[in-house]
C-alpha positions as CSV (number, residue, x, y, z in Angstrom):
1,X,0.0,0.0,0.0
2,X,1.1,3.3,-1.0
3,X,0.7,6.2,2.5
4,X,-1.5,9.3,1.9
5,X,0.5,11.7,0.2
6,X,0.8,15.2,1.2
7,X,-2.0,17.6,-0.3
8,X,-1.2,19.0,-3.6
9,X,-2.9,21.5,-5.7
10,X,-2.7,19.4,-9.4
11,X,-3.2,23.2,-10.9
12,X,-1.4,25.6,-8.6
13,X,0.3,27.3,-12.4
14,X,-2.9,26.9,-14.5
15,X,-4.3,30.2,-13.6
16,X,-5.6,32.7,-16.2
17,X,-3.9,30.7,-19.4
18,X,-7.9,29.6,-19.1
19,X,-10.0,32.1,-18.9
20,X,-11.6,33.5,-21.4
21,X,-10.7,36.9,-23.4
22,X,-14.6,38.0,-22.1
23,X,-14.3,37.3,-19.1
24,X,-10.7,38.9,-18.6
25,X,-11.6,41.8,-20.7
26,X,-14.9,42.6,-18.2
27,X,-12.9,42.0,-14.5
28,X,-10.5,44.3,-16.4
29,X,-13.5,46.9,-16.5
30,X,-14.8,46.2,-13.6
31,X,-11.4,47.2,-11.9
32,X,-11.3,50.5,-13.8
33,X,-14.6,51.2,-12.6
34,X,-14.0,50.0,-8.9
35,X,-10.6,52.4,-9.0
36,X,-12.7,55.1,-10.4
37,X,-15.4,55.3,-8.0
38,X,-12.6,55.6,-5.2
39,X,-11.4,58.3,-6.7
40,X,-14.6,59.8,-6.8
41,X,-15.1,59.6,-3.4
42,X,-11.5,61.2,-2.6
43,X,-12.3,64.5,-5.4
44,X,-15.8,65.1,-4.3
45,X,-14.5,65.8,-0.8
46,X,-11.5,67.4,-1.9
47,X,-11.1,71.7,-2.7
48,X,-10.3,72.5,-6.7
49,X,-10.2,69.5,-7.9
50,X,-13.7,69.6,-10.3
51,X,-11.6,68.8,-13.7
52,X,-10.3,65.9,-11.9
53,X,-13.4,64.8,-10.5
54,X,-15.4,65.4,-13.9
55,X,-12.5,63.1,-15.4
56,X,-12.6,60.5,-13.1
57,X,-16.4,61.0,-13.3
58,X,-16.6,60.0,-17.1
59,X,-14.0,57.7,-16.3
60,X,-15.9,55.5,-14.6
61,X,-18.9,55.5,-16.3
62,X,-17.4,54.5,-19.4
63,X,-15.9,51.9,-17.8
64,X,-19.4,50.2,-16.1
65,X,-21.0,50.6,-19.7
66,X,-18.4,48.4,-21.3
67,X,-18.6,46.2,-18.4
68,X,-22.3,45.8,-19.1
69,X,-21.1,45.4,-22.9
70,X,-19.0,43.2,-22.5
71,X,-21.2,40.9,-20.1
72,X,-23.7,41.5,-22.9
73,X,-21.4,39.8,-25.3
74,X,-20.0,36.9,-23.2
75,X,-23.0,36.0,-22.2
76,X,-25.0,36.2,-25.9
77,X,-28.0,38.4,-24.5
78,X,-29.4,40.9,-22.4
79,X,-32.2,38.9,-21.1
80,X,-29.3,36.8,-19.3
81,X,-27.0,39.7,-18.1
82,X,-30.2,41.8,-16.6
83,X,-31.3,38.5,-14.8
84,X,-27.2,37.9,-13.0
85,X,-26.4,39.4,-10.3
86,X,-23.1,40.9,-11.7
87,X,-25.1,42.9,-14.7
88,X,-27.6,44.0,-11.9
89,X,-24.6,45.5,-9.8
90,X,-22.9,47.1,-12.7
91,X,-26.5,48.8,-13.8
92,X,-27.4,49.6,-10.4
93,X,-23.7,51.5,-10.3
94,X,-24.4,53.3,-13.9
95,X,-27.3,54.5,-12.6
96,X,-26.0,55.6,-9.2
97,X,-23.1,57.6,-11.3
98,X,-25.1,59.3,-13.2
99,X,-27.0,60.7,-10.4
100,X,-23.9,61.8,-9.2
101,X,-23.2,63.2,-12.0
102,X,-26.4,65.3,-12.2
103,X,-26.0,66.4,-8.7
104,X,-22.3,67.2,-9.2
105,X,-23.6,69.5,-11.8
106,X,-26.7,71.0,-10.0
107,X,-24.8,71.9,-7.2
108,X,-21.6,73.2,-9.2
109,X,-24.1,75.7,-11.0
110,X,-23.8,79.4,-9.9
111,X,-27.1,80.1,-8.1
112,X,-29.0,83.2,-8.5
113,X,-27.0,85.8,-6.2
114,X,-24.5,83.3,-5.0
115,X,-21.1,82.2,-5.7
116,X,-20.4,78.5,-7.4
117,X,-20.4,75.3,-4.6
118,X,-18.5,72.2,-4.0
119,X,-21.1,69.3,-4.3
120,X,-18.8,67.7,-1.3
121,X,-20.8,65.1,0.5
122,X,-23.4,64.4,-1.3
123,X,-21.4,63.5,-4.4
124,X,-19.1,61.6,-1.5
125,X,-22.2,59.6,-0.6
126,X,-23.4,58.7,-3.9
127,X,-20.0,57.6,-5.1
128,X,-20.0,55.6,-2.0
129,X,-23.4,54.0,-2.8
130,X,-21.6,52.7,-6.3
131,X,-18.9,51.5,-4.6
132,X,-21.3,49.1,-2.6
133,X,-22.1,47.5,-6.6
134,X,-18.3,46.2,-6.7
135,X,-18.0,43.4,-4.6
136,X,-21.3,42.2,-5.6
137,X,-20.3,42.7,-9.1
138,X,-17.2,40.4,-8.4
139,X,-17.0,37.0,-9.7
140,X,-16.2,35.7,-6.8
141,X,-19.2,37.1,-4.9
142,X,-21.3,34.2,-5.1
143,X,-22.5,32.6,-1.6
144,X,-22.3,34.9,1.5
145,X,-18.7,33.6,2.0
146,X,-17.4,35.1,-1.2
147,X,-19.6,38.4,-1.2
148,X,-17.9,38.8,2.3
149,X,-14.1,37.9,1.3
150,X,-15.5,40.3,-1.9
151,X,-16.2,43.1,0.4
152,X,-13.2,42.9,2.1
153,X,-11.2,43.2,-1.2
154,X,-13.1,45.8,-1.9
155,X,-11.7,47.7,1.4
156,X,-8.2,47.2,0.6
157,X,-8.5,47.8,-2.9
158,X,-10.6,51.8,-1.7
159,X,-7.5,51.8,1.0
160,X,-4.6,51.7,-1.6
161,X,-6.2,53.6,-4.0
162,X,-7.0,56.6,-1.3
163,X,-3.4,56.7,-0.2
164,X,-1.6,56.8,-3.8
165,X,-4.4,59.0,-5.2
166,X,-3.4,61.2,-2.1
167,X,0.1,61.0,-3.4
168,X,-0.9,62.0,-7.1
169,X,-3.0,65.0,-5.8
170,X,0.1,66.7,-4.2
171,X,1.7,66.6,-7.8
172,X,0.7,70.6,-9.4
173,X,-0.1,70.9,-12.6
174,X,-0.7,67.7,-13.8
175,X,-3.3,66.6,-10.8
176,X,-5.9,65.5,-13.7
177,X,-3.5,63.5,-15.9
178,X,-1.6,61.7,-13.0
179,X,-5.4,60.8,-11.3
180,X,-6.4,59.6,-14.8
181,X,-3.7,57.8,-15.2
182,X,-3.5,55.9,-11.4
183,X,-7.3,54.8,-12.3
184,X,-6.4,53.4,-16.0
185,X,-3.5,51.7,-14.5
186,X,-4.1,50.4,-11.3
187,X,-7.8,49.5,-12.9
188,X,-6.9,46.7,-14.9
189,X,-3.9,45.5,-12.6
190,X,-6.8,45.6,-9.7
191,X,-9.5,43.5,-11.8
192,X,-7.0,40.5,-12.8
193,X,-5.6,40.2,-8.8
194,X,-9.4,39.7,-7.6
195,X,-10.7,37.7,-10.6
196,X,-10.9,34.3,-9.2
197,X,-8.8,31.4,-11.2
198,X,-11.6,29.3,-13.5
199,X,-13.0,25.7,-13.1
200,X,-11.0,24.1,-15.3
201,X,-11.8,20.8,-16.0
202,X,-8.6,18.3,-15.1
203,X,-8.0,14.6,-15.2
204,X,-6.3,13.4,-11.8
205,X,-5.1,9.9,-11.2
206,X,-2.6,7.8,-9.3
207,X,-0.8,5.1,-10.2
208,X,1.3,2.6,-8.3
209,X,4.5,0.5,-10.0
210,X,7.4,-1.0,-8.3
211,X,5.9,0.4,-4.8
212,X,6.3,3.9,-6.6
213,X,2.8,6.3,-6.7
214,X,2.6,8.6,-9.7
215,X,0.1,11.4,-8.7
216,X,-1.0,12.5,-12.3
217,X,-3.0,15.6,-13.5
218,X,-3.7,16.3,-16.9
219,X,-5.8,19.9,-17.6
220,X,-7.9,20.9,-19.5
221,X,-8.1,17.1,-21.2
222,X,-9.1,18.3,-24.7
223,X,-7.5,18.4,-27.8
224,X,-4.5,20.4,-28.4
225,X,-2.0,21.8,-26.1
226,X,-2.7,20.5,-22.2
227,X,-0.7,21.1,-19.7
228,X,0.8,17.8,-17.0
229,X,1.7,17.3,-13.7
230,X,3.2,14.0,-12.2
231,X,4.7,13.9,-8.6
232,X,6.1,10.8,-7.3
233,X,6.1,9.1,-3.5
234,X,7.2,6.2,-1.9
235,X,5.1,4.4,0.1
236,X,5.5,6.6,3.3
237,X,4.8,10.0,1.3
238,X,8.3,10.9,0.6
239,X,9.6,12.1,-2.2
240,X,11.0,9.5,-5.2
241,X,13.4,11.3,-7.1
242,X,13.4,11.1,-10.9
243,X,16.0,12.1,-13.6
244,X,13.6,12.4,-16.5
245,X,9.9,11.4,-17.3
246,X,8.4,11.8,-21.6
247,X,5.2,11.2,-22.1
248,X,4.1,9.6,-25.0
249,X,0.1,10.1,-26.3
250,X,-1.4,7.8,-29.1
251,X,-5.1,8.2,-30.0
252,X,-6.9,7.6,-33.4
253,X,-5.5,11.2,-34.5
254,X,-1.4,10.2,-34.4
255,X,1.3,10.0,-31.3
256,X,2.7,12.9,-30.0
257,X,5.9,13.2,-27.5
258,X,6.6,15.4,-24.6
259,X,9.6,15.8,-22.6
260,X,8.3,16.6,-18.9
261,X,10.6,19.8,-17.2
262,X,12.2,18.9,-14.1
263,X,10.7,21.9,-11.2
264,X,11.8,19.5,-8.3
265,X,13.2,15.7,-8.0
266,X,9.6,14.4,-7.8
267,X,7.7,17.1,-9.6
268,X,7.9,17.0,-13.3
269,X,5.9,19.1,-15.8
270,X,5.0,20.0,-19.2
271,X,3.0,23.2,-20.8
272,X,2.4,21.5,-24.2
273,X,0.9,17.8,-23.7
274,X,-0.6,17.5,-27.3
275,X,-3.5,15.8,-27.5
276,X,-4.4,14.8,-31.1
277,X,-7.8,15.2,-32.3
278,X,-9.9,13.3,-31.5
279,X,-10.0,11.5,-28.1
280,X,-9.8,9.2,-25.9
281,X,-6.0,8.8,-25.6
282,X,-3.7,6.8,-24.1
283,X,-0.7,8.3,-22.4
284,X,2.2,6.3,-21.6
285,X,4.9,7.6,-19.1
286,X,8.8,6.5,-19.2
287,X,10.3,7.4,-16.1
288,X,14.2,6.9,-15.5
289,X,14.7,7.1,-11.6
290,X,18.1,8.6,-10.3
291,X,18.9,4.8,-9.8
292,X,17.1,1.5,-11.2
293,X,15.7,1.0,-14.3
294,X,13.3,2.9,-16.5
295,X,9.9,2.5,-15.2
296,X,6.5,2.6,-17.7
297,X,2.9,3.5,-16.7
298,X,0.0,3.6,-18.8
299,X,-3.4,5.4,-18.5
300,X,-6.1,6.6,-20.3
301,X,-7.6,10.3,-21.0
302,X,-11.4,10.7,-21.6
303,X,-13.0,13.2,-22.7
304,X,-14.8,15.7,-19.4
């Protein structure tokens, strides 16, 4: 018998190689609008800054209409979007900003026999309102575990952003380019960190020869390029050294050959396990230990 190994994550590198160009592009927008909205907060309490804060302003809405866009598009309709909680948030935020917006501009107009105001807190509070739509506009944000780990991204994310747009403001003349910039920057750099990694559907096995276990993952299992991940044991969960381990795949579509990277002595890996069309396909390891001879294990890949 072969001991419980220690707990491995068989995809701790896949990570966004899988996610799809929607669904990068909209966490993308979503963390230009998230960024924005601090901002907002910050300028509408903030003296002489009303270029800034109309720029952030339009900013930000821009950046929740292509997020509703591009939800639109991944999902193929707007009867789908307005019925998910993440299209509801980003609406619910569009429509919250351009209240702001109109009350930014009420406020800013010169009343009969008075000077021009700040909108201050009222803007403050509205910007605040749309800053409540981000973490339930995160992917992540599903059950009431992820809306609260969501929320508390949220406060780290409105934290950082306060303190550098601080930074920026103390910059004179170029206050409105350098908070422009901060927002279309840390934006997307923001939307990627919290996007959460995708299911990606993976084909996990062990195998045992000689007294030897092969833990084996295989992801996505489809055709083309997959990536592979074997880590070997002995039989009380210590590491088995190997030199070198190729893995051959044969299916109806032709045989294809990968040589596996060493990363440690028991942890080998490939990025570009071909899998030729079509499947199932049988993969056939060749493993040279440091010492002994060249061990062979065969398995099969089905489709998920």
């Amino acid at each position: 018998m072969i001991a419980a190994t220690p707990a491995i994550d068989p995809v701790e590198v896949l990570r966004a190689t899988e996610r799809s160009p929607w669904d990068l592009a909209v966490v993308v927008a979503l963390g230009v609008a998230a960024v924005a909205v601090v901002a907002l907060v910050v300028l509408a309490l903030r003296p002489r800054v009303d270029r800034a804060r109309r720029a952030v302003w339009t900013v930000a809405v821009a950046a929740t209409v292509l997020e509703v866009t591009l939800q639109f598009l991944a999902a193929g309709g707007a009867v789908v979007v307005l019925q998910e909680r993440r299209g509801l948030a980003a609406l619910a935020r569009l429509l919250v900003l351009v209240a702001a917006r109109i009350l930014d501009a009420a406020v800013a107009a010169p009343a009969e026999g008075a000077g021009t105001t700040r909108p201050g807190a009222g803007v403050a509070a509205l910007a605040l309102v749309a800053l409540v739509t981000v973490p339930v506009a995160m992917p992540a944000a599903g059950g009431a575990d992820g809306l609260v780990t969501a929320l508390v991204v949220t406060l780290v994310l409105a934290a950082t952003t306060v303190v550098a747009l601080l930074l920026v403001l103390r910059i004179r003349p170029a206050s409105v380019l350098g908070v422009v910039l901060l927002v279309l920057i840390a934006g997307p750099v923001a939307g990627v960190l919290v996007a959460p990694d995708p299911a990606v559907d993976l084909h996990a096995e062990r195998l045992v020869v000689e007294g030897i276990a092969f833990d084996l993952t295989v992801a996505p299992v489809q055709s083309g390029r997959n990536e592979i991940h074997v880590y070997t044991w002995d039989a009380d969960g210590a590491p088995v050294p190997f030199e070198r381990i190729d893995a051959v795949v044969s299916s109806a579509g032709g045989t294809t050959t990968s040589e596996m990277f060493v990363v440690t002595p028991n942890h080998h890996l490939s990025y570009a396990l071909m899998l030729p069309d079509p499947g199932p396909w049988e993969v056939e390891l060749s493993a040279a230990p440091t010492d002994g001879d060249l061990l062979t294990l065969r398995t099969i890949l089905e489709l998920p």
